[in-house]
C-alpha positions in Angstrom: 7.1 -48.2 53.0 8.9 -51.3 51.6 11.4 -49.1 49.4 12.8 -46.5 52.3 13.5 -49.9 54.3 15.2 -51.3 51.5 17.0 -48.2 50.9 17.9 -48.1 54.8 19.4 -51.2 54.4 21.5 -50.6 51.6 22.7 -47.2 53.0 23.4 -48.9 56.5 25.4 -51.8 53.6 27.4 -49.1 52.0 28.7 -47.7 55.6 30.0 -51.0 56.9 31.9 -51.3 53.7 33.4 -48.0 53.6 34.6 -48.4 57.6 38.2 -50.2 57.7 38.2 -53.2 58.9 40.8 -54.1 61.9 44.0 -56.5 61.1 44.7 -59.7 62.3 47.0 -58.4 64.7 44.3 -56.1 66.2 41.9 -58.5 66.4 44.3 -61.2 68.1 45.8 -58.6 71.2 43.8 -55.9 71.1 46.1 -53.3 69.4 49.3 -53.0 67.6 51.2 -51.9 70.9 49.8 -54.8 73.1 51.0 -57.4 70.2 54.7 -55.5 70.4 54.5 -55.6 74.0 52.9 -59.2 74.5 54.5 -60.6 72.0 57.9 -58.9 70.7 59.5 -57.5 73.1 59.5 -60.7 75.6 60.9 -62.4 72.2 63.7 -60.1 72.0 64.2 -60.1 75.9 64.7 -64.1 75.7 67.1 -63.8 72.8 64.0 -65.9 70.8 64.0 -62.9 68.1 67.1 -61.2 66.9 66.6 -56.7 68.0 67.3 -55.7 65.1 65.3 -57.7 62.7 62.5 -57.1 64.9 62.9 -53.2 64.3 62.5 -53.4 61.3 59.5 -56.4 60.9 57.7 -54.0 63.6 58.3 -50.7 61.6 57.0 -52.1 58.5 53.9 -54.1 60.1 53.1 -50.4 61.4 53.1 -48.4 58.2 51.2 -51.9 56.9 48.4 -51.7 59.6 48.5 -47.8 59.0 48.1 -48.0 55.4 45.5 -50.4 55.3 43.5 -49.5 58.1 42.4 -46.2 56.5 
């Protein structure tokens, strides 16, 4: 039964490919909130990053991670 393992692997291949893969940001803190909250908002708190830029730079990394992680 040499070809239904080979197809078993290639099937089991094809999945992993098709599943999204997580972001960098994910990977690093877990999840997009714990990187905003571990991160970002102790930036902003501290006066390191400027509120409103960071609004913005965390709005469009959302709809990034959102987009891509389909």
């Amino acid at each position: 039964m040499p070809g239904s393992r080979a197809l078993t692997r290639r099937v089991k291949r094809m999945e992993e490919a098709g599943k999204p893969k997580p972001s960098l940001i994910t990977v690093w803190y877990g999840s997009f909130d714990a990187w905003v909250e571990q991160a970002v908002l102790p930036g902003v708190e501290s006066g390191a990053l400027e509120p409103d830029d960071m609004v913005d730079v965390v709005a469009a990394l959302r709809g990034w991670e959102a987009l891509y992680a389909r």
